[in-house]
C-alpha positions as CSV (number, residue, x, y, z in Angstrom):
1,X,-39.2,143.2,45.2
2,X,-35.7,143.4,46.3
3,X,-34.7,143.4,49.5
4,X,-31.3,144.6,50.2
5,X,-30.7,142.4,53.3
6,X,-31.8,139.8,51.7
7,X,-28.9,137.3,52.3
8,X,-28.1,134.5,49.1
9,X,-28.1,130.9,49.4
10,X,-24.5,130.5,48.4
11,X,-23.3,133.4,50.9
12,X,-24.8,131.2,53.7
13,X,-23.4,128.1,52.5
14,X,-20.0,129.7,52.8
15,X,-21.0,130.9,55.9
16,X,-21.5,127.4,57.4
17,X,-18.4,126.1,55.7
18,X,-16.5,129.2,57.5
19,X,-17.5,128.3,60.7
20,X,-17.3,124.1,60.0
21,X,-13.6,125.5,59.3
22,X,-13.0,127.8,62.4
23,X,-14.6,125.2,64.8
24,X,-12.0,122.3,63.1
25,X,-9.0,124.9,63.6
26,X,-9.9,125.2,67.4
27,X,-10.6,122.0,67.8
28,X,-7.0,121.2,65.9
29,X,-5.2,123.7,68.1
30,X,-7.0,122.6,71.2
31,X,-6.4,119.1,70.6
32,X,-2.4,119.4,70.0
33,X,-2.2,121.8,73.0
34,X,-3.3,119.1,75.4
35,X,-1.9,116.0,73.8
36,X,1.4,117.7,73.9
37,X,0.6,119.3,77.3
38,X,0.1,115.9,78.7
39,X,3.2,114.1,76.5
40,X,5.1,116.6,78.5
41,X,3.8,115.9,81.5
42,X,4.2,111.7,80.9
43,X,7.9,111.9,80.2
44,X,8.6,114.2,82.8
45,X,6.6,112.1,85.5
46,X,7.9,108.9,84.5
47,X,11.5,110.1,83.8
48,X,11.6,109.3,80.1
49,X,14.7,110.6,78.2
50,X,14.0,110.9,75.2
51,X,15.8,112.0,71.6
52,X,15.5,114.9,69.4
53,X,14.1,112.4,66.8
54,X,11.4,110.8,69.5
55,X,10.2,113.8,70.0
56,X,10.0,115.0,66.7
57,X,8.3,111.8,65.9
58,X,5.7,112.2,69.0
59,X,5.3,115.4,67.7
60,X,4.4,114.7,63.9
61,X,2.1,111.7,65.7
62,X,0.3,113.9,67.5
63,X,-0.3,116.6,64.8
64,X,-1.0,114.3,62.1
65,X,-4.2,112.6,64.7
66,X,-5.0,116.3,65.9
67,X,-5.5,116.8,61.9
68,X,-7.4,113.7,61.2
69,X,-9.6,113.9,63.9
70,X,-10.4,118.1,63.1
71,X,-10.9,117.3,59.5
72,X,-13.7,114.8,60.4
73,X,-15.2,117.1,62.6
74,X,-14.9,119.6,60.0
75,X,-16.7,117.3,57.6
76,X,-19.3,116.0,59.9
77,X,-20.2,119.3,61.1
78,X,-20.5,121.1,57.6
79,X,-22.7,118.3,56.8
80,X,-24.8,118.3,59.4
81,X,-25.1,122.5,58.9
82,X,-25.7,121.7,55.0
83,X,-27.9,119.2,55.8
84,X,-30.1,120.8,58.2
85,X,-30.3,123.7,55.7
86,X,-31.4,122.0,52.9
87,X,-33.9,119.8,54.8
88,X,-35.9,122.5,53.6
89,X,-35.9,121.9,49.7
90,X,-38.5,118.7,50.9
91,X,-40.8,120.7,51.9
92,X,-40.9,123.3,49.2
93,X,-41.1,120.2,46.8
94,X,-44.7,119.0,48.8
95,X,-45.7,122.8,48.3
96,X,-44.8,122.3,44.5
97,X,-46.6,119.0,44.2
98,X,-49.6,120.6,46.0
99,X,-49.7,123.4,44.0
100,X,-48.9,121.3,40.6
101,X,-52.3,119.1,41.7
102,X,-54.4,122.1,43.1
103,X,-54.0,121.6,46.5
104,X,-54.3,123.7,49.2
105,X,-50.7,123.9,50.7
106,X,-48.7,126.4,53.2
107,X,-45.4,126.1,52.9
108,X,-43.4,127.8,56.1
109,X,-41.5,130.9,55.4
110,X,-37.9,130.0,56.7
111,X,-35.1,132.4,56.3
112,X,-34.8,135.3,53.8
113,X,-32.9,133.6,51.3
114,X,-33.5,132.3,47.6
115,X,-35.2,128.8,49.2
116,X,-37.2,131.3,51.6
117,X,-38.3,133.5,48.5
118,X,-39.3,129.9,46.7
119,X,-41.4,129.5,49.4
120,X,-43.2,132.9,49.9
121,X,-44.1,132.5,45.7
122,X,-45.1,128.9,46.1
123,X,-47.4,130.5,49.3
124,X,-48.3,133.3,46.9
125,X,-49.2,131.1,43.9
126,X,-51.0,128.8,46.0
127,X,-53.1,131.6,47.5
128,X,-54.1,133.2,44.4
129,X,-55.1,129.7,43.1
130,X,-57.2,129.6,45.8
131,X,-58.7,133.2,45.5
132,X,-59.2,132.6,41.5
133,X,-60.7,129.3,42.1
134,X,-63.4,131.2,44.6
135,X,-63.6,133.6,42.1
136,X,-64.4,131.1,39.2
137,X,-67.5,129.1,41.5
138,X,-68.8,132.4,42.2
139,X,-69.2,133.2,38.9
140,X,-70.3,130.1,37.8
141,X,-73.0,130.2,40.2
142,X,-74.2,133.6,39.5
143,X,-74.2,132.1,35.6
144,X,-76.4,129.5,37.1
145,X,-78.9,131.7,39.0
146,X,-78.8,134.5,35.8
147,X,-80.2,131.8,34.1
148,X,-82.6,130.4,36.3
149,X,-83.9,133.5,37.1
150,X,-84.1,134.7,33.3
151,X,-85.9,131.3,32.3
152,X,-88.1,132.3,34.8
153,X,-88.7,135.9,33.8
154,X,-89.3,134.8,29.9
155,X,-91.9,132.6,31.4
156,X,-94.4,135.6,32.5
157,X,-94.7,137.2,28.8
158,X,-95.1,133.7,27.2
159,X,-97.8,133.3,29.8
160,X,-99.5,136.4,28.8
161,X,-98.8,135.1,24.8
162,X,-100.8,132.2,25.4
163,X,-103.3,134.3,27.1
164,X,-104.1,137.0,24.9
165,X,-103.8,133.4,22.2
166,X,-106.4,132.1,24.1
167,X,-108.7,135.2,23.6
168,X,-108.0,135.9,20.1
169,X,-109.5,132.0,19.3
170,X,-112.3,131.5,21.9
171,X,-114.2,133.5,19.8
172,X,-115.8,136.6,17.8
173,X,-113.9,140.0,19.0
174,X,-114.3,143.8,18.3
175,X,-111.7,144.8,15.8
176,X,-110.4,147.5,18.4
177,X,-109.7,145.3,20.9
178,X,-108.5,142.2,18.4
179,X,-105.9,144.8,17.7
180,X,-104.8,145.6,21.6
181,X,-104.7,141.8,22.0
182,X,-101.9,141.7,18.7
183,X,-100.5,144.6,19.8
184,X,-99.5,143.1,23.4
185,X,-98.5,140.1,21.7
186,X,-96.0,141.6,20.0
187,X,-94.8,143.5,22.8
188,X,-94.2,140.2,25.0
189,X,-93.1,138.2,22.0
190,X,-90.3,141.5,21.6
191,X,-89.6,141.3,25.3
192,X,-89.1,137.4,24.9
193,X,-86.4,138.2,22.3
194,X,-84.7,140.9,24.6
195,X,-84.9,138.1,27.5
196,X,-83.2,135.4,25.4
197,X,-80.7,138.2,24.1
198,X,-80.0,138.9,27.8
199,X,-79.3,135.2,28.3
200,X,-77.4,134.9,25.5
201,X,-74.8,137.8,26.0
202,X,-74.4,136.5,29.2
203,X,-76.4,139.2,31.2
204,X,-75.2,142.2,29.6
205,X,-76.9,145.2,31.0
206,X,-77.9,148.1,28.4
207,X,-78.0,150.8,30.3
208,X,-80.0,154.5,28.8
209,X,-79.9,157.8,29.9
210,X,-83.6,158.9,30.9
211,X,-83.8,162.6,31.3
212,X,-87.4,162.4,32.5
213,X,-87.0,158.9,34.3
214,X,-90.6,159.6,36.0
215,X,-92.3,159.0,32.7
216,X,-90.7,155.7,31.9
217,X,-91.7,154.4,35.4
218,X,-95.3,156.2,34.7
219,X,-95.2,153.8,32.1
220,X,-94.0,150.7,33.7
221,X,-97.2,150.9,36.4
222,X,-99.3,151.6,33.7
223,X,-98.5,148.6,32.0
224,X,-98.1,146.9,35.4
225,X,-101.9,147.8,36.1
226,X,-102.9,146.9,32.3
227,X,-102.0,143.0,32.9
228,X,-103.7,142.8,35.9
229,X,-106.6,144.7,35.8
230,X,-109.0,142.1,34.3
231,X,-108.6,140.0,37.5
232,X,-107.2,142.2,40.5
233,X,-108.2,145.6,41.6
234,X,-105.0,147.6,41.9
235,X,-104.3,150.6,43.6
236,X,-101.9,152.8,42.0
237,X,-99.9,155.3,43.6
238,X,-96.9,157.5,41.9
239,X,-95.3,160.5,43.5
240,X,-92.1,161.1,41.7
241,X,-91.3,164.6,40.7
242,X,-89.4,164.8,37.0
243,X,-86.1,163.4,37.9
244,X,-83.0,162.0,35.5
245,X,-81.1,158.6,35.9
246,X,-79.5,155.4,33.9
247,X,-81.8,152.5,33.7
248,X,-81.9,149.0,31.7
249,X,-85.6,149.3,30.8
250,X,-85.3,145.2,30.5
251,X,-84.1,145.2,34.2
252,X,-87.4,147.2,35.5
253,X,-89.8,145.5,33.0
254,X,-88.3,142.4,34.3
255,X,-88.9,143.6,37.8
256,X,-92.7,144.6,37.1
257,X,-93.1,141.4,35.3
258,X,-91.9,139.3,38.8
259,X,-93.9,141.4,40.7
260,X,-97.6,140.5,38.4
261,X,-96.1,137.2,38.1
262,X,-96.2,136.6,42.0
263,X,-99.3,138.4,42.2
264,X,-101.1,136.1,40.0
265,X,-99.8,132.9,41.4
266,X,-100.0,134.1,45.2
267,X,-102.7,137.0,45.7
268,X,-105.8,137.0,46.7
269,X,-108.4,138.1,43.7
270,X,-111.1,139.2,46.1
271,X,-108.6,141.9,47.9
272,X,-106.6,144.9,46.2
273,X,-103.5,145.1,44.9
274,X,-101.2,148.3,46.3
275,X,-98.4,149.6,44.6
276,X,-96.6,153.0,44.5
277,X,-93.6,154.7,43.8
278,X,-92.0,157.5,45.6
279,X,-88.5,159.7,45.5
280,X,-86.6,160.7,48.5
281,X,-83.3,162.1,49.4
282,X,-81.6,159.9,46.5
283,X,-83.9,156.4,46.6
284,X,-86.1,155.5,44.3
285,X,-89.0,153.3,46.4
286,X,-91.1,150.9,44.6
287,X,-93.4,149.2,47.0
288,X,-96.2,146.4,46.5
289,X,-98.7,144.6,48.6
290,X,-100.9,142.3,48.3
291,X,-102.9,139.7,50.6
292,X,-101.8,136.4,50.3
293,X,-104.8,133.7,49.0
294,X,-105.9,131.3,51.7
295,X,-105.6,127.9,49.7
296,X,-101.8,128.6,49.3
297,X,-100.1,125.2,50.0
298,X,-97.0,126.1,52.4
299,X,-94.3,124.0,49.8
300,X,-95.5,127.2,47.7
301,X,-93.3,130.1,48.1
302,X,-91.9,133.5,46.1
303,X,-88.9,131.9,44.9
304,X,-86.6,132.7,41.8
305,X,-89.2,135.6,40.8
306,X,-87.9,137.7,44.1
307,X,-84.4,136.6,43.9
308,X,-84.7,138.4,40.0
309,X,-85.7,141.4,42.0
310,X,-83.3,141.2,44.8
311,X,-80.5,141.0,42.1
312,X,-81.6,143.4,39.7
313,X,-82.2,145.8,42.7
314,X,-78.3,145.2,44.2
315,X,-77.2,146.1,40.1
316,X,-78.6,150.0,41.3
317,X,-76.9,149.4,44.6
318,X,-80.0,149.0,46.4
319,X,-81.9,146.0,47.6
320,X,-85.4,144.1,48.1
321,X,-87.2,143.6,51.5
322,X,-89.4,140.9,51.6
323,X,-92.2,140.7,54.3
324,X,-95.1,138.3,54.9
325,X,-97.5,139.3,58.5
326,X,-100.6,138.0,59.0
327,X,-101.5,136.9,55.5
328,X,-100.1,140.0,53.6
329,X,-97.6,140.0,51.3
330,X,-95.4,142.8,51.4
331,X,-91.9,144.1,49.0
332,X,-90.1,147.0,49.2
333,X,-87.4,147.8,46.3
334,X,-85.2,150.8,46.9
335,X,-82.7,151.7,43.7
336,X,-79.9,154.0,45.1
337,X,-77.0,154.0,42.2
338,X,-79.0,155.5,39.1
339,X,-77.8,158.9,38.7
């Protein structure tokens, strides 16, 4: 940006070479006034009579030393106002070298010249080093936690694939349900693909327009109470009125998968499983409880599963509360941004 009072390098130079010059003038005239002042005053005191030529020679003597001695005092104080001006250039060269080696490094803002415009660039450059190299672990460790947490996530459906495995070679089956078990099978083995896709891409949301989203969550608890009911008693509760929004159908099967996932691993089989689903003033709420089972070893803990959640939830600019009072597990998920 340019600054019209921005004075240049060179201008100021001058500058202190115009006043190194005035201050050697004074000091010239200064010097020659009282020399000869006091010449006068000598001769006169002590009688002297002196020639034209002696004076003219005292004269030229006391010019020619008034000059000498200005012109080093011209010299020495130009030098001194050069040099204490560009005793700066060190100190932008250690904000260079910092900056050159990726080191943090202020350099102070002096003047308003070209050397003082070095240093508010070198300032700015090492600033936005700085920001971008934030910027670069932060998204290297959201890389790192999209992938733990979608490792994680693939590992619920290839659970329920060795499951349903497990049933379809223990023994003799009805046809009908030999079917179901291929059937869901397929579905985890598909929603394994979609997972690794995710991972692959890099978490690349796909996001749909649902103009009845109340059927596709209808849907989700179904299948939510579907892999559970064989082992938990669940309790099922879905008020939503016929409303529209943008999901990622992986993101909510993903969440529905965390939250059987936990409930296996953590719940207690002898108690009920609660969840429900409701619509208010603009927030979607998807709640579930469960009470916790009594040989739970306390190094165990809802880990990477409800960090999925909590992530997924913040992508809808909402968020995941997580309680646990007297042995009962409770999370509340509101979605906010969907509309």
């Amino acid at each position: 940006m340019t600054d019209s009072r921005k004075s240049k390098l060179s201008f100021e130079i001058l500058g202190d070479l115009a006043v190194s010059l005035a201050a050697a003038v004074c000091l010239f005239c200064l010097l020659v006034f009282l020399a000869l002042h006091i010449a006068d005053s000598f001769v006169y005191s002590q009688n002297i009579e002196m020639t034209d030529i002696d004076l003219d020679y005292m004269t030229s003597r006391i010019f020619s030393l008034g000059a000498i001695i200005s012109v080093l005092v011209f010299v020495m104080l130009f030098l001194f106002l050069l040099g204490q001006r560009l005793s700066y250039i060190p100190k932008i060269a250690k904000g260079i070298e910092a900056l050159h080696s990726g080191e943090e490094h202020t350099v102070p803002v002096e003047g308003n010249d070209e050397l003082g415009d070095l240093a508010r660039s070198i300032n700015y450059l090492s600033e936005t080093q700085k920001r971008v190299r934030a910027e670069e672990a932060a998204l290297q460790s959201e890389k790192e936690e999209l992938i733990r947490s979608l490792s994680h996530d693939i590992r619920t459906p290839l659970t329920s694939i060795m499951s349903y495995s497990e049933l379809l070679t223990s023994g003799d089956l009805p046809e009908a349900e030999r079917r179901n078990y291929l059937e869901l099978i397929r579905k985890k083995s598909l929603q394994i693909k979609e997972l690794t896709d995710i991972l692959l891409d890099g978490g690349a949301r796909k996001l749909e327009r649902f103009d009845d989203a109340r059927l596709l969550f209808c849907q989700l608890v179904d299948e939510f109470e579907s892999s559970l009911e064989d082992d938990f008693s669940i309790e099922a509760k879905v008020t939503l009125s016929p409303f529209a929004g943008n999901f990622d159908v992986r993101e909510l099967q993903r969440v529905f998968d965390n939250l059987s996932s936990n409930i296996r691993k953590y719940a207690d089989r002898q108690s009920s499983v609660a969840i429900s689903l409701s619509l208010a003033e603009g927030k979607l709420t998807l709640s579930q409880e469960n009470r916790i089972r009594a040989d739970i070893e306390k190094s165990e803990s809802y880990g990477i599963g409800l960090k999925s959640i909590k992530r997924i939830a913040g992508l809808y600019g909402g968020s995941a509360c997580v309680e646990e009072e007297h042995g009962i597990f409770r999370i509340t998920v509101v979605f906010t941004d969907f509309s």
